[in-house]
C-alpha positions as CSV (number, residue, x, y, z in Angstrom):
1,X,-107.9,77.3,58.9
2,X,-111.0,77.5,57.6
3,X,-114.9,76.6,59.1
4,X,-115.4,78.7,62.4
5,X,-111.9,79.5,62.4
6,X,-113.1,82.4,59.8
7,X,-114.8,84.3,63.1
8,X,-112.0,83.7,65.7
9,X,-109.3,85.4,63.6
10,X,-111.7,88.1,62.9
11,X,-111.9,88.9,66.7
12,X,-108.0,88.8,66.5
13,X,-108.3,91.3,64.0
14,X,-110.4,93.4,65.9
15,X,-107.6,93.9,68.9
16,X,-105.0,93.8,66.0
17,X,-106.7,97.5,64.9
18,X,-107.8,98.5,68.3
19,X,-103.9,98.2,68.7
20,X,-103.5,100.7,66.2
21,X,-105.8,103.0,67.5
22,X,-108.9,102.3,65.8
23,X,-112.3,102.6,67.7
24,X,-113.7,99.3,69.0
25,X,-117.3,99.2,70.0
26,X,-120.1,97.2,70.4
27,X,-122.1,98.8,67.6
28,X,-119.9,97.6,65.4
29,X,-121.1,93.9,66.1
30,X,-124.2,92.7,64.1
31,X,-126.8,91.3,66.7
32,X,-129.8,91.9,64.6
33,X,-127.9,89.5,62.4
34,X,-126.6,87.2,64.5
35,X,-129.7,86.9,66.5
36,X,-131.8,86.4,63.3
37,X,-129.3,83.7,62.2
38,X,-130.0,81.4,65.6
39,X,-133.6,81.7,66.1
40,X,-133.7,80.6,62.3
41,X,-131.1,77.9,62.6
42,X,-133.3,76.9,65.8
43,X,-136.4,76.0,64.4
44,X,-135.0,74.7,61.1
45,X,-132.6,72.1,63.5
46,X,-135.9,71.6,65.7
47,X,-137.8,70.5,62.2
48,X,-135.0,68.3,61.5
49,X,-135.1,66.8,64.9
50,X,-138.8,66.3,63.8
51,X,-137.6,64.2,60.6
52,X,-138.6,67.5,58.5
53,X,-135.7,67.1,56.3
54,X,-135.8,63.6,55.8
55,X,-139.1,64.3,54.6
56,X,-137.9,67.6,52.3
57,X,-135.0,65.6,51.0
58,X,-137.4,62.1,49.9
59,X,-139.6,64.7,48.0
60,X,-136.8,66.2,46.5
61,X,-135.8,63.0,45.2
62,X,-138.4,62.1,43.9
63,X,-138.1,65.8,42.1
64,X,-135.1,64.8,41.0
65,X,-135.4,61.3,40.1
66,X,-137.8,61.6,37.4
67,X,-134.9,62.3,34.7
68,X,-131.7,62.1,36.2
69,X,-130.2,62.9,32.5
70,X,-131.8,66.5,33.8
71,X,-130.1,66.4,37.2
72,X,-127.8,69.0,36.3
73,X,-130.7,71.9,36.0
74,X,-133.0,70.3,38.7
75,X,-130.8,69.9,41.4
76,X,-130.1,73.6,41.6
77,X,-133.8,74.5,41.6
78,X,-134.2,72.1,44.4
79,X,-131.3,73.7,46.3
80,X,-132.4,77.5,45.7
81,X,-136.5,76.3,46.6
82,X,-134.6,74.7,50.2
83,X,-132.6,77.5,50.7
84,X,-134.9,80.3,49.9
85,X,-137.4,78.5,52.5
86,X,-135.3,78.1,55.5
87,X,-133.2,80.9,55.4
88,X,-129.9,79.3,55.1
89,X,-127.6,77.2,52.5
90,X,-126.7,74.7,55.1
91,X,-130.1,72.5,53.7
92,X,-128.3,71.8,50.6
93,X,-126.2,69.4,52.7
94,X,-128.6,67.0,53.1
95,X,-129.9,66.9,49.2
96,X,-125.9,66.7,47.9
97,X,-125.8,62.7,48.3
98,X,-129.4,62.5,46.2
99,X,-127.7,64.4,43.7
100,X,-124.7,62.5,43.7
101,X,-126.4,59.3,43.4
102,X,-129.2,60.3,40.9
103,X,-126.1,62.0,38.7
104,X,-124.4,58.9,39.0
105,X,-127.9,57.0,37.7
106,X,-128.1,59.1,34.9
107,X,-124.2,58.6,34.1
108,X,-124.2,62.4,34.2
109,X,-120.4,63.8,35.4
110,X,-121.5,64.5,39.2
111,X,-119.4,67.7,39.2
112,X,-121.7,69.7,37.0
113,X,-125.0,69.4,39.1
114,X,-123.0,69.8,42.4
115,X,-121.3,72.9,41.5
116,X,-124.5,74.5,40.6
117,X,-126.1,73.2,43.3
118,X,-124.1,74.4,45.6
119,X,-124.0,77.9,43.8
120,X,-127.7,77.9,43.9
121,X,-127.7,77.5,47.9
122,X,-125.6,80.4,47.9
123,X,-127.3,82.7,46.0
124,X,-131.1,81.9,47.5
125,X,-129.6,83.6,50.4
126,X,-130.4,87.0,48.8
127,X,-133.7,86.0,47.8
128,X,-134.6,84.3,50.9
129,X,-137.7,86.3,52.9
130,X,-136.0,85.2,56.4
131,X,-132.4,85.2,55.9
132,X,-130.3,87.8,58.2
133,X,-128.9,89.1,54.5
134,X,-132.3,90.3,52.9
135,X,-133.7,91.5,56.0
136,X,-130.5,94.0,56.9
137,X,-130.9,94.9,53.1
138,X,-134.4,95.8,53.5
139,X,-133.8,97.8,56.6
140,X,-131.0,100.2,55.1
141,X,-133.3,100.7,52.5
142,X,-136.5,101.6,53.4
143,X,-135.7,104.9,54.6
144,X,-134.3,105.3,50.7
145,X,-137.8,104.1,49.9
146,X,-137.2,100.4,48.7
147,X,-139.4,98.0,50.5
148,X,-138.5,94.7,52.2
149,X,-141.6,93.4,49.6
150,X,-139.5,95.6,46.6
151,X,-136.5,93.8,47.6
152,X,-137.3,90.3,47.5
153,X,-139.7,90.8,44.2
154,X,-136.2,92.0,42.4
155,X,-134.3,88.8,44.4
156,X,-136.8,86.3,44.0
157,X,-136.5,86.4,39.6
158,X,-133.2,87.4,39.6
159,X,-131.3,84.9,41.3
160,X,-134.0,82.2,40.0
161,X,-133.8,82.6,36.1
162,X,-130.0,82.7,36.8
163,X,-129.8,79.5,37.8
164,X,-130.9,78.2,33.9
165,X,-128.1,79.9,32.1
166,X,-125.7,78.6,34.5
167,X,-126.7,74.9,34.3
168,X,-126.2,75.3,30.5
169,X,-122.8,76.3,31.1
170,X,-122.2,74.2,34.0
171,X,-122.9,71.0,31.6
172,X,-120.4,72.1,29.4
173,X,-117.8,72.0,32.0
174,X,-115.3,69.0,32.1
175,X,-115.1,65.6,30.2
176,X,-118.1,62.9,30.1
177,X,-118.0,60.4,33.3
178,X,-117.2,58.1,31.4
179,X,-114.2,59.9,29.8
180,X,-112.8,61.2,33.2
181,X,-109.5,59.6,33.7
182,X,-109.7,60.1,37.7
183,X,-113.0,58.3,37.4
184,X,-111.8,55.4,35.4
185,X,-109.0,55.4,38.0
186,X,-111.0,55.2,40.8
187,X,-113.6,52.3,39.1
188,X,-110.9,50.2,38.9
189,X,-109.6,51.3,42.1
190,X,-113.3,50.1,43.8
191,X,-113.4,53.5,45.5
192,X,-117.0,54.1,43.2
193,X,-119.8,53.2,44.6
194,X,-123.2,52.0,42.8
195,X,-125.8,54.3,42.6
196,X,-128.5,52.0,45.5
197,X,-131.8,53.2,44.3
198,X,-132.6,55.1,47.0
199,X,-130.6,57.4,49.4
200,X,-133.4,59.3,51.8
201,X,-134.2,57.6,54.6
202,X,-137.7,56.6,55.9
203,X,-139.2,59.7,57.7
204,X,-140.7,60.4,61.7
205,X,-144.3,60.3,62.3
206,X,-144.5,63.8,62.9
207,X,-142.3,64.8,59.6
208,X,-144.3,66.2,57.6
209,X,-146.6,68.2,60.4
210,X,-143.3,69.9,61.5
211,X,-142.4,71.3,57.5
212,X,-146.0,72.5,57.7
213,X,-145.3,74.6,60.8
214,X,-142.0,75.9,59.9
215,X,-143.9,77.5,56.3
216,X,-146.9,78.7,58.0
217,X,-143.8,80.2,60.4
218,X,-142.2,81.8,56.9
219,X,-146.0,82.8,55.8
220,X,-146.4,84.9,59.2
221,X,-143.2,86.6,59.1
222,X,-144.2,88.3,55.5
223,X,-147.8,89.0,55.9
224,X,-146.7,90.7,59.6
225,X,-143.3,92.6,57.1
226,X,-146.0,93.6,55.0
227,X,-148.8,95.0,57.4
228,X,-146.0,96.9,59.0
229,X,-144.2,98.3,56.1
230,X,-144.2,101.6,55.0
231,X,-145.4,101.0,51.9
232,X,-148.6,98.8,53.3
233,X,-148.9,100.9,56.7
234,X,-152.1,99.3,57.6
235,X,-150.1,98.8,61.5
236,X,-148.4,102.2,61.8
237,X,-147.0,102.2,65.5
238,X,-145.8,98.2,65.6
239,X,-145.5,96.9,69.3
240,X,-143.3,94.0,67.8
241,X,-140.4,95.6,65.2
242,X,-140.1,93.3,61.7
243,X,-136.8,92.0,63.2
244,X,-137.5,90.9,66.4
245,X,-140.9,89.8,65.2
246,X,-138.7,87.0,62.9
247,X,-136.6,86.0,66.2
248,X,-139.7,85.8,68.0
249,X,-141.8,83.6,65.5
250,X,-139.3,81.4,64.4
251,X,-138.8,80.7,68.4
252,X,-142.1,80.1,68.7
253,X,-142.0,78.0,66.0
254,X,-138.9,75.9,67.1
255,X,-140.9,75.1,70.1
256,X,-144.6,74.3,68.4
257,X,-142.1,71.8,66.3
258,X,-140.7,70.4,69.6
259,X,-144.0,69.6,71.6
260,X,-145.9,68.7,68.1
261,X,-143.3,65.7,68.0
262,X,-142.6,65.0,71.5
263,X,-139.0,65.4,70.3
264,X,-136.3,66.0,73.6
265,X,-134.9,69.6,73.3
266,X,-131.9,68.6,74.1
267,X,-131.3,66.7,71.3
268,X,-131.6,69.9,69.0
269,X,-127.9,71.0,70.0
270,X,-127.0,67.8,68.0
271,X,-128.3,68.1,64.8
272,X,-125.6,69.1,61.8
273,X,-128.0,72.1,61.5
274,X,-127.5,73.5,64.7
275,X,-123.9,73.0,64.4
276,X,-123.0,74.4,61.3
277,X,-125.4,77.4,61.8
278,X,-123.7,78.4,65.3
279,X,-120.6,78.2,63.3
280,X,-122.1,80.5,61.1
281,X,-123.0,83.1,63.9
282,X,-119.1,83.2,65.0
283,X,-118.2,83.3,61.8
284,X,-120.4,86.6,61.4
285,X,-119.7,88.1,64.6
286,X,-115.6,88.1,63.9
287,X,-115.5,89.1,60.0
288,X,-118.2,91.6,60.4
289,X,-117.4,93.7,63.5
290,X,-113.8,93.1,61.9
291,X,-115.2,94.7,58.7
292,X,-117.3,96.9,60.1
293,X,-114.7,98.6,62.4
294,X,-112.3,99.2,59.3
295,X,-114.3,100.4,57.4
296,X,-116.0,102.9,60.0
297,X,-112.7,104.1,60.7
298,X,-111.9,105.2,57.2
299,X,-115.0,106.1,56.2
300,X,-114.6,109.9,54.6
301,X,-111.6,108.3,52.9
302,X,-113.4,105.9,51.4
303,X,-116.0,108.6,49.9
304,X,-112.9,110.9,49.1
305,X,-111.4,107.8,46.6
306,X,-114.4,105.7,46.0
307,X,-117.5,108.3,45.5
308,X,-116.7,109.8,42.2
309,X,-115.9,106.0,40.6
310,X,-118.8,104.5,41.9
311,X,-121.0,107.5,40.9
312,X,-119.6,106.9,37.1
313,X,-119.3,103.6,37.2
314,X,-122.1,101.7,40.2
315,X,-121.6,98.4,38.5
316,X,-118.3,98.7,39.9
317,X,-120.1,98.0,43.1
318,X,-120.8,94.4,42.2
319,X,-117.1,93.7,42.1
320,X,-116.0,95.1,45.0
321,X,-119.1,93.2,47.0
322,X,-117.6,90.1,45.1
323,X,-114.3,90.5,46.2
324,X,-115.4,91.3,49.9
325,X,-117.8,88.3,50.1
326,X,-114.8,86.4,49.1
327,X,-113.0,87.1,52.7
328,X,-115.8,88.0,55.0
329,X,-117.5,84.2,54.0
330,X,-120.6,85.5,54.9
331,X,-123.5,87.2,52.5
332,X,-125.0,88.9,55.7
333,X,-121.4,90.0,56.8
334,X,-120.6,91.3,53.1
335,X,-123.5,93.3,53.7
336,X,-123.4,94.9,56.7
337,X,-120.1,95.9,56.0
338,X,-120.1,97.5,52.4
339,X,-123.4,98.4,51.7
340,X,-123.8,101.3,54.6
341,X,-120.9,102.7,53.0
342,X,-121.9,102.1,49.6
343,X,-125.2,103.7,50.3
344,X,-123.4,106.7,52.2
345,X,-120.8,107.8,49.2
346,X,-123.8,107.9,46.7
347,X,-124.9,104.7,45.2
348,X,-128.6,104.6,44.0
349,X,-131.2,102.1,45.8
350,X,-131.3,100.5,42.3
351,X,-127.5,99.9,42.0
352,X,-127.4,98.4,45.5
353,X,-130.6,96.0,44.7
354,X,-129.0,94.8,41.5
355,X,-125.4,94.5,43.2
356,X,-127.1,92.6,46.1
357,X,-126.5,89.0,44.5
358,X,-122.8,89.4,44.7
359,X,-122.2,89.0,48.2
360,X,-122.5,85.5,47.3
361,X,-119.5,85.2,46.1
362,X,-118.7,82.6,49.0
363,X,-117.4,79.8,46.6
364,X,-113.8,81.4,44.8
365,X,-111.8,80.1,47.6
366,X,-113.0,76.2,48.2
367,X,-113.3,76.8,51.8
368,X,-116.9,76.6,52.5
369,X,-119.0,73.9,53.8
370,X,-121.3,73.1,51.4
371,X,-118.8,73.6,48.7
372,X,-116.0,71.0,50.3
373,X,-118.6,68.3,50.9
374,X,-119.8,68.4,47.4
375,X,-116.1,67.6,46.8
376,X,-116.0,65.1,49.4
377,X,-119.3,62.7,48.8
378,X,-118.4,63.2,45.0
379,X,-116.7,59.2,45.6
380,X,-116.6,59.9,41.2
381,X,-113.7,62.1,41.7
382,X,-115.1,64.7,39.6
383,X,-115.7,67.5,41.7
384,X,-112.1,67.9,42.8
385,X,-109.8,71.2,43.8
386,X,-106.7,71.5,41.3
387,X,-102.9,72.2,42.0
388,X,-103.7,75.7,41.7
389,X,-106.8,75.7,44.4
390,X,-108.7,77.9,42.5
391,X,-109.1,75.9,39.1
392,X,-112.4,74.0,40.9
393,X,-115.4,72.9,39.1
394,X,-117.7,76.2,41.5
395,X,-115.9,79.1,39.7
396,X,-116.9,79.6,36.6
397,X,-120.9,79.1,37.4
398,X,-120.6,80.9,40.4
399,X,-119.1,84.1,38.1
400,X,-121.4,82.9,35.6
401,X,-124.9,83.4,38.1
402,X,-124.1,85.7,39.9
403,X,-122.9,88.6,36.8
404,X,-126.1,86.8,35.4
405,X,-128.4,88.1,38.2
406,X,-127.0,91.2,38.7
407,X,-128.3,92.1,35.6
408,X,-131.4,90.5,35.9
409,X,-131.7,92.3,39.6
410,X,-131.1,95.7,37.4
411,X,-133.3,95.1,34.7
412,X,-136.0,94.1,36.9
413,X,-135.0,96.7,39.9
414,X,-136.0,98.8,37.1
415,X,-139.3,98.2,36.6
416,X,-140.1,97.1,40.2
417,X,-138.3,99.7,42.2
């Protein structure tokens, strides 16, 4: 079913094993999450109102622009840079036609820098200083004595330097454009169209003021983490506590953005950021409370069969977060599912900082957003799902980044941590 279908069968879940006799509570039910999630998604939809991402997708055009034979290793860092600032992977949307056209410039097979494009949105998500993932993370593991600051200097390199290995391989993949038989097919067909020149369109007066307020947002959030952190401690007794402080800022923001531009309020429920990121929030609610409530239930179980193997072998935990992230279709849901338990049955901070980049795994089934309209404004043909659904052109540089940073994130958990 797919899109926010994801969180209305995980509510039918939930009376499916309340059925059975399992627990069902409220606790279960990220709001932390969730409510970080829409005052994010608020003020990022308020700056687009604003023409903010007009503006953030013309400079990323001209980023990418200036070799499109290299569009296969810049478009990711563009991607990862967007996503890492605004919290979420639904601003790769907006840059996917600039990479289509630009790849199409270069005569470069459009499938290779969409597919680690998109795997580069996905992945920023752990390294992101406001997304509902990292900021969880960071709060199950302080009291373990691993900083929010700890976490995203392992994060930030990690998934970063990642992204290089897995462009090499990613333009390996699949013939040359002009070898592809489907895009022959289609040329002859008409279905192609030429590359214009120019795909960002002409930005709002108030554009660029509204980006600036949305970072200096971001750049408030981590100085006030910081001066509240136990590590820092220079504001001991906080009135404000780090998460609501993120909910409350990014508010704020979302409304210094609206009276900046003179942009109508209204309008911000009608802007493809909005909508896809209050998809996002049901999609949370129902797979993790869903998750949550399961595992809960069999918790000591879970330690009983799972301790002594992850204990011998942690890296194991990477695969099972994989796997998870693979049905829950959310990094923050993943999350606050597995890792309490993970954390509970033994695993080190380290382990759990170096396994953190697998909750991405949201690409192995092609059901997500960003990954299906890759395939759809790919007009090339190129980035296409096979017979078999899961022979698509995100796999294998989606394995490929995130096995990648996970050793990265141990290497330099190591030194950091």
């Amino acid at each position: 079913m797919g899109s926010v279908a994801i969180g209305f069968a995980g509510g039918l879940g939930v009376l499916l094993l309340g059925l059975t006799g399992m627990p069902v509570t409220a606790e279960a039910i990220p709001f932390d999450v969730i409510g970080i999630i829409m005052c994010v998604i608020a003020a990022i939809s308020a700056m687009q109102l604003a023409g903010g991402m007009d503006y953030l997708v013309q400079l990323a055009e001209q980023f990418l622009r200036r070799n499109p034979k290299r569009i296969t290793l810049y478009a990711p860092i563009v991607t990862w840079l967007m996503t890492v600032l605004a919290g979420t992977g639904h601003t790769a949307f907006s840059t996917l036609p600039v990479i289509v056209e630009v790849a199409k410039e270069g005569k470069v097979r459009p499938s290779r820098p969409l597919s680690v494009a998109v795997i580069a949105s996905q992945m920023a998500i752990v390294a992101s200083p406001i997304s509902a993932a990292v900021v969880f993370m960071a709060s199950i593991l302080e009291p373990l004595g691993v900083g929010y600051l700890q976490l995203l200097a392992v994060m930030i390199p990690a998934t970063f330097l990642a992204i290089f290995p897995t462009a090499w391989i990613a333009n390996r993949m699949g013939r040359d454009l002009e070898d592809d038989p489907v895009y022959q097919q289609r040329l002859r067909d008409g279905l192609v169209a030429a590359p214009t020149g120019r795909t960002a369109a002409a930005t709002k007066p108030g554009a660029k003021t509204s980006v600036i307020i949305f970072l200096v947002a971001i750049l408030v959030v981590m100085v006030y983490a910081t001066l509240i952190s136990d590590q820092i401690g220079l504001i001991t007794d906080p009135a404000i506590p780090r998460n609501e402080a993120i909910m409350a800022i990014m508010l704020a923001a979302a409304a210094i953005i609206l009276l900046s531009s003179k942009s109508k309020a209204g309008e911000v429920l009608n802007t493809q950021v909005f909508k896809s990121g209050m998809s996002a929030c049901v999609c949370v609610l129902g797979v993790a409370w869903l998750g949550t409530t399961f595992i809960n239930y069999y918790i000591e179980d879970i330690k009983v069969i799972a301790g002594d193997v992850l204990q011998a072998q942690p890296w194991l935990l990477a695969v099972v977060l994989f796997f998870a992230a693979c049905l829950l279709y959310s990094q923050a849901a993943t999350a606050k599912a597995l890792m309490p338990a993970a954390l509970a049955i033994g695993v080190t901070p380290l382990t759990a900082v170096a396994a953190f980049p697998a909750v991405s795994a949201l690409f192995v089934l092609p059901t997500y957003p960003t990954l299906l309209a890759a395939v759809e404004m790919d007009d090339t043909g190129t980035t296409r799902i096979g017979k078999y659904v899961f022979d698509h052109p995100f796999l294998v540089p989606g394995v490929a980044c995130i096995a990648i940073a996970v050793m990265l994130g141990y290497g330099i958990g190591a030194l950091v941590l």
